[in-house]
C-alpha positions as CSV (number, residue, x, y, z in Angstrom):
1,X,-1.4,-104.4,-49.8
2,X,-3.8,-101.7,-48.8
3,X,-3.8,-99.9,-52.1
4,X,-5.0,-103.8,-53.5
5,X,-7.7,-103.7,-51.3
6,X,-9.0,-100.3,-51.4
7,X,-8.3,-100.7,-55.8
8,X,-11.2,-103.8,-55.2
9,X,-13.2,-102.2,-53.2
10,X,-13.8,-99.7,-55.6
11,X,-14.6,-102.0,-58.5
12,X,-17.6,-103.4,-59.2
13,X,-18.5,-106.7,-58.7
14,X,-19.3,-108.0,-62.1
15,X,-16.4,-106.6,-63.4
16,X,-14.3,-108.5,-60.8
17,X,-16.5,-111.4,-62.2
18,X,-15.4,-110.7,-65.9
19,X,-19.1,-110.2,-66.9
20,X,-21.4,-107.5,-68.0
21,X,-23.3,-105.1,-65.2
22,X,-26.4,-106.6,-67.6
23,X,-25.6,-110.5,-67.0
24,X,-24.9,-109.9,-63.3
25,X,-27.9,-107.9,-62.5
26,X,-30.0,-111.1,-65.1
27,X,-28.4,-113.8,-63.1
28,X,-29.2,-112.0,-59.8
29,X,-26.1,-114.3,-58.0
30,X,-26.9,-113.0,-54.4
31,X,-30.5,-114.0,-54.5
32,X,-29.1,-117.7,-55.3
33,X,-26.4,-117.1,-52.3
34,X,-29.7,-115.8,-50.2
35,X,-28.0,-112.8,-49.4
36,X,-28.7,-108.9,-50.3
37,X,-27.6,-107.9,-53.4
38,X,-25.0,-105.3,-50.9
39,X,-24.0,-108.3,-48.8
40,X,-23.1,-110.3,-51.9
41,X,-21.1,-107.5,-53.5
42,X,-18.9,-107.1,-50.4
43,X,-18.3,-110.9,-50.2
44,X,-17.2,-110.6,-53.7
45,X,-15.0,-107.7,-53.6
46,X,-13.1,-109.5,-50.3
47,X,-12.1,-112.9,-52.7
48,X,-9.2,-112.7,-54.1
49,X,-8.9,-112.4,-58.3
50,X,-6.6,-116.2,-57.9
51,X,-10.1,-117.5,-56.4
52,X,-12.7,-115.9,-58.7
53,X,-10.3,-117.1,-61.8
54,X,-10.6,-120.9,-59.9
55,X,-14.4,-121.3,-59.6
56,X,-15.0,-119.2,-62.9
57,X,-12.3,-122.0,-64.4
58,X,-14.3,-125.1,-62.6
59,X,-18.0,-123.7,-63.9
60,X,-16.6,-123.4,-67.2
61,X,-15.4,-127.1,-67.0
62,X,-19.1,-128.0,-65.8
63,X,-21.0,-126.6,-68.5
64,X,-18.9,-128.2,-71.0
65,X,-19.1,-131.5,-69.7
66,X,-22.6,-130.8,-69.1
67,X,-22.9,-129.9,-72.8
68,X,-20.8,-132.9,-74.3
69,X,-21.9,-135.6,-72.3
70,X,-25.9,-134.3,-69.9
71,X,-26.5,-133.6,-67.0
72,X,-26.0,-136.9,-65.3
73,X,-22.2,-137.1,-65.9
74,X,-21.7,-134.3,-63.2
75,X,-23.8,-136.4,-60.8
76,X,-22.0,-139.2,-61.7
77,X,-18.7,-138.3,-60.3
């Protein structure tokens, strides 16, 4: 289990995103948290890849239903 941890550790938070170093630093994700960009890349190496993969899956679902059927359907639920 340590080798897991330290293997996360060492890799960089947009790639345990699954996005580009260019989209992460453009989205700017720990200003929107209100947290250092250093805080926020700790947070993110500690979740585990099961849990990234969940919440990338659930904003994917969002922004399609967001895209087929506006805005309001998300606020509708």
């Amino acid at each position: 289990m340590k080798a897991d941890t330290e293997k996360t550790l060492l890799e960089k938070p947009w790639a345990i995103l699954g996005i580009s170093r260019r989209q992460y630093d453009s989205a700017k994700p720990w200003k929107k948290a209100n947290m250092s960009k250093e805080e926020f890349a700790k947070l993110v190496c500690m979740v585990s890849p099961e849990a990234i993969k969940s919440l990338k899956e659930q904003a994917d679902v969002e922004m399609l239903l967001e895209a087929a059927f506006g805005k309001n359907c998300l606020e509708e639920r």
